[in-house]
PLY file of the C-alpha trace (Angstrom):
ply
format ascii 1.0
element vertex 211
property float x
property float y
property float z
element edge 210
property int vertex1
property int vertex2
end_header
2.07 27.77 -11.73
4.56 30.72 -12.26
8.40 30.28 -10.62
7.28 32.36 -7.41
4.13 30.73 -6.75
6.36 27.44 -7.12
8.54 28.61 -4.57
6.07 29.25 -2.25
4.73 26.17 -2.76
8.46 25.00 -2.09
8.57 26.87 0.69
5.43 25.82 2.82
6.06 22.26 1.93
9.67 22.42 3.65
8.40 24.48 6.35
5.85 21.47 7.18
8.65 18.95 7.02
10.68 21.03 9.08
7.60 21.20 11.89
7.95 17.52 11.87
11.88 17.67 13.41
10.99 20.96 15.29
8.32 19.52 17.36
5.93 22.25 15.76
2.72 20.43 15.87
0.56 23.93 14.98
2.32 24.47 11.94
1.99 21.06 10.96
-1.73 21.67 11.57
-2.26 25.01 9.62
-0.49 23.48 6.66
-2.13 20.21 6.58
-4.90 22.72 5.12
-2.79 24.33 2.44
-4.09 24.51 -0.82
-1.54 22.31 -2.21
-1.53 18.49 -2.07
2.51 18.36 -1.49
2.37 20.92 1.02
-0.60 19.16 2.80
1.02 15.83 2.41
4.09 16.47 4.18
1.99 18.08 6.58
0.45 15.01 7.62
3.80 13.48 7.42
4.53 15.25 9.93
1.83 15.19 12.37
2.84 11.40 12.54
6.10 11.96 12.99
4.88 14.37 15.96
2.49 11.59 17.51
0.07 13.90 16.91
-1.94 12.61 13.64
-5.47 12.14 15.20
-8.19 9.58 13.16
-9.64 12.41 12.03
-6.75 13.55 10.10
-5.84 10.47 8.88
-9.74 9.35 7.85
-10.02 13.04 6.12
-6.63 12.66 4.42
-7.85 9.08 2.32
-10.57 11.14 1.15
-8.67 14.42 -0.12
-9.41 15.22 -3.58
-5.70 15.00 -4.57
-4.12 11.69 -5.08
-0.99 12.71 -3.62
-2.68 13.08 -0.39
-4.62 9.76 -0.70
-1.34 7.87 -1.26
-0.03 9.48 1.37
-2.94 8.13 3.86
-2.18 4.71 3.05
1.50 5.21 3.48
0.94 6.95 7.11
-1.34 4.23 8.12
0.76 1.20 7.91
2.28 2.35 11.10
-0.55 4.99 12.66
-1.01 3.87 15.93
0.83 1.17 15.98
3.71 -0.92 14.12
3.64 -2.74 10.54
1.88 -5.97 11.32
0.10 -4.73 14.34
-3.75 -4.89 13.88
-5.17 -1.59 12.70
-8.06 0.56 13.65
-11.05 -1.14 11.72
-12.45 2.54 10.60
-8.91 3.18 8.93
-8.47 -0.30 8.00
-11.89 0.35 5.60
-11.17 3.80 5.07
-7.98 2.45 3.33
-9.74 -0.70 1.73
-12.31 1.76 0.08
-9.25 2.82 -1.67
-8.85 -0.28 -3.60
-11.79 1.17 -5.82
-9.81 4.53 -6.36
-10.23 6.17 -9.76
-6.49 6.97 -9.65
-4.10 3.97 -10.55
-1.65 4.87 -8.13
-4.04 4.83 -5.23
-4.85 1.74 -6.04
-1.31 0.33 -5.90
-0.86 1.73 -2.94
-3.53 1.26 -0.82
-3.14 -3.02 -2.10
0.31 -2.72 -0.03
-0.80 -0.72 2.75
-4.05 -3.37 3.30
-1.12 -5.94 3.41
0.83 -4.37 6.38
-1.99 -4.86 8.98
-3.26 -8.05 9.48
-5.67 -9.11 9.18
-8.30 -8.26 6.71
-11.80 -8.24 6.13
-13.02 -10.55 3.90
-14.45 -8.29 1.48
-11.07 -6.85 1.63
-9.22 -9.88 1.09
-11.71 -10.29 -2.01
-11.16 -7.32 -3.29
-7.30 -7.78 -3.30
-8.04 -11.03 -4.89
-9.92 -9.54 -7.91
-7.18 -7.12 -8.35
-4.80 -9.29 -8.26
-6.45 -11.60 -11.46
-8.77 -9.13 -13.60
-6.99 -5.55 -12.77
-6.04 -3.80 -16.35
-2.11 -2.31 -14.41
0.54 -4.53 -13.99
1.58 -2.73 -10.92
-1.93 -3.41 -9.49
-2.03 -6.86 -10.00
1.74 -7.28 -8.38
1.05 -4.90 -5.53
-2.56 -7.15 -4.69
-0.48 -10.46 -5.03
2.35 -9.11 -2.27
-0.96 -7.93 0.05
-2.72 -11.46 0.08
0.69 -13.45 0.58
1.62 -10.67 3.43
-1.82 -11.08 5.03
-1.68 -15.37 4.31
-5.03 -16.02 4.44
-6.47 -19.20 2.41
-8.69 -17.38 0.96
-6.57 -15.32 -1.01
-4.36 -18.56 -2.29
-6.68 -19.11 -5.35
-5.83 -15.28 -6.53
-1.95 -16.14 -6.09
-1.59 -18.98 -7.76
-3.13 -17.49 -10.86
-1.03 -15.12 -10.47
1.96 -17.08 -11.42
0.64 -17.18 -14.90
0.88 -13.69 -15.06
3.69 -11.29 -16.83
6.92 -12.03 -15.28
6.97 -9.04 -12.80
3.46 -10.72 -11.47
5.03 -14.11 -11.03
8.13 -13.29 -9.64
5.64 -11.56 -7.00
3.45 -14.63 -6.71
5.51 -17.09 -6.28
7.39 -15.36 -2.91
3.55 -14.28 -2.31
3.34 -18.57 -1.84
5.51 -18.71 1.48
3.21 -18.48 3.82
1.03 -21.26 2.10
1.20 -24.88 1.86
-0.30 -27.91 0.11
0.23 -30.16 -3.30
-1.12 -26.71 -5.32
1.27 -25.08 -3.68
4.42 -27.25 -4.00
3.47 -27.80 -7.82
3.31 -24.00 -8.60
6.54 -23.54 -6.95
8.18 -26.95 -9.12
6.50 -25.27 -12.33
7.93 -22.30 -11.41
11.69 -23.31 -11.55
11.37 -24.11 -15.01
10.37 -20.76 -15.63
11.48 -18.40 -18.93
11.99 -15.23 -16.27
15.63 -16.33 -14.06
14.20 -14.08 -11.14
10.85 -16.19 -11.03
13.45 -19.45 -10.98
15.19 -17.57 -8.47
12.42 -17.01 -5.84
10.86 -20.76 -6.58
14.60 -22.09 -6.10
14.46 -20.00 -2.77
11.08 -21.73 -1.85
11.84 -25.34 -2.92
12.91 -27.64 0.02
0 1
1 2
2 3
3 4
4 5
5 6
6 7
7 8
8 9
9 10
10 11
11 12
12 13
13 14
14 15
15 16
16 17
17 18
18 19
19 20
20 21
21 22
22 23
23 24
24 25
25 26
26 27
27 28
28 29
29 30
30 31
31 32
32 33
33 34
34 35
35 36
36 37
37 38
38 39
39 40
40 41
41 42
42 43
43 44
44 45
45 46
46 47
47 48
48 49
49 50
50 51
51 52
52 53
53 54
54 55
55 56
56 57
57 58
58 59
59 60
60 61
61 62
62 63
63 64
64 65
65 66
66 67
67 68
68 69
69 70
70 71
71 72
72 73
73 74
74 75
75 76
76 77
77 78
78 79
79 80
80 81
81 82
82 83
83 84
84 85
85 86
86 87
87 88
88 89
89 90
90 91
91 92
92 93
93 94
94 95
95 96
96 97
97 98
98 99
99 100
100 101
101 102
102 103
103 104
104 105
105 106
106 107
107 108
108 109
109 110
110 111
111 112
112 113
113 114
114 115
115 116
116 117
117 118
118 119
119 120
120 121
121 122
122 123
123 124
124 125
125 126
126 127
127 128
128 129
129 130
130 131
131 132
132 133
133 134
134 135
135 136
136 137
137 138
138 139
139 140
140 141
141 142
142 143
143 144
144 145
145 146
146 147
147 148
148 149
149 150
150 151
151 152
152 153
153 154
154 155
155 156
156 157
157 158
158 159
159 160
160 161
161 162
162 163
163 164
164 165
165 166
166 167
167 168
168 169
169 170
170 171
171 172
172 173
173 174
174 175
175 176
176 177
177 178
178 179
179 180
180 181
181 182
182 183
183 184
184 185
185 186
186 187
187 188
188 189
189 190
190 191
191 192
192 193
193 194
194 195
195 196
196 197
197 198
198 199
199 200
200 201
201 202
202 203
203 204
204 205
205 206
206 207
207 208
208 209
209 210
């Protein structure tokens, strides 16, 4: 990309954030088909700042070609039509779970948190989180799985937690805050094991859970 054509690109992009303040709702629109993925992303930033980012929009955004605007669908829906921790539409909810099975490493991590924010979940979503959260090759993965299943607190996803806090420390320190919601002699002896911990921020968070 040569300097001008970057700050055109520059330029679109803050004209779409700018729409967003503005109350321009058909600029918003025409950009959320630019051909860049920043551009279009801040676009649809936009429209949902407007109230005016329709299913459609959001559905068609989690399947973009561009990983930027795929990340950008998961952030948008974790309050899209609602608030964080308000039930979400179930089309979006598995639009955002198909995510989980991105190619893109990022997406992944993303979309893991954003199925967290809307309880609750399927339970081929919850699964899927689960799986993640033990067998995924990216730390970042595994943590961002473990935060979803302790946000959403469903049993099912206990088993995935506490082998997470065998995991690298980043992992455990996630897993073991990820135990909150939970209870039961597992539970309690994950947290105990947990204080004795080589990591002082995975001590930390089990000191913060221990009675």
């Amino acid at each position: 990309m040569t300097g001008r054509q970057l700050n055109e690109t520059v330029a679109r992009q803050r004209r779409a954030a700018i729409a967003g303040y503005d109350g321009d709702i058909s600029t918003a629109r025409e950009l959320l088909r630019d051909v860049d993925a920043n551009v279009r992303a801040t676009a649809l930033g936009a429209l949902h700042r407007l109230d005016a980012l329709t299913k459609e929009d959001l559905l068609g955004a989690t399947t973009d070609p561009d990983p930027i605007m795929r990340r950008r669908a998961c952030t948008e829906s974790t309050s899209w039509n609602g608030l964080v921790g308000d039930p979400i539409d179930a089309e979006v909810a598995s639009a955002i779970a198909l995510l989980l099975d991105d190619d893109d490493i990022s997406v992944v991590e993303i979309a893991a948190w954003a199925c967290g924010e809307r309880p609750p979940a399927s339970e081929a979503t919850i699964a899927r989180l689960s799986e993640i959260a033990t067998t995924h090759d990216d730390a970042l993965c595994r943590e961002s799985a473990v935060a979803a299943l302790g946000a959403l607190g469903d049993l099912s996803g206990l088993p995935a937690i506490l082998s997470a806090t065998s995991d690298k420390a980043t992992v455990r320190r996630r897993a073991v805050i990820a135990l909150a919601p939970f209870d039961g002699p597992e539970v309690d002896a994950a947290i105990e094991q947990a204080t004795t911990d080589r990591d002082w921020q995975v001590r930390q968070a089990a000191e913060d859970l221990s009675p």
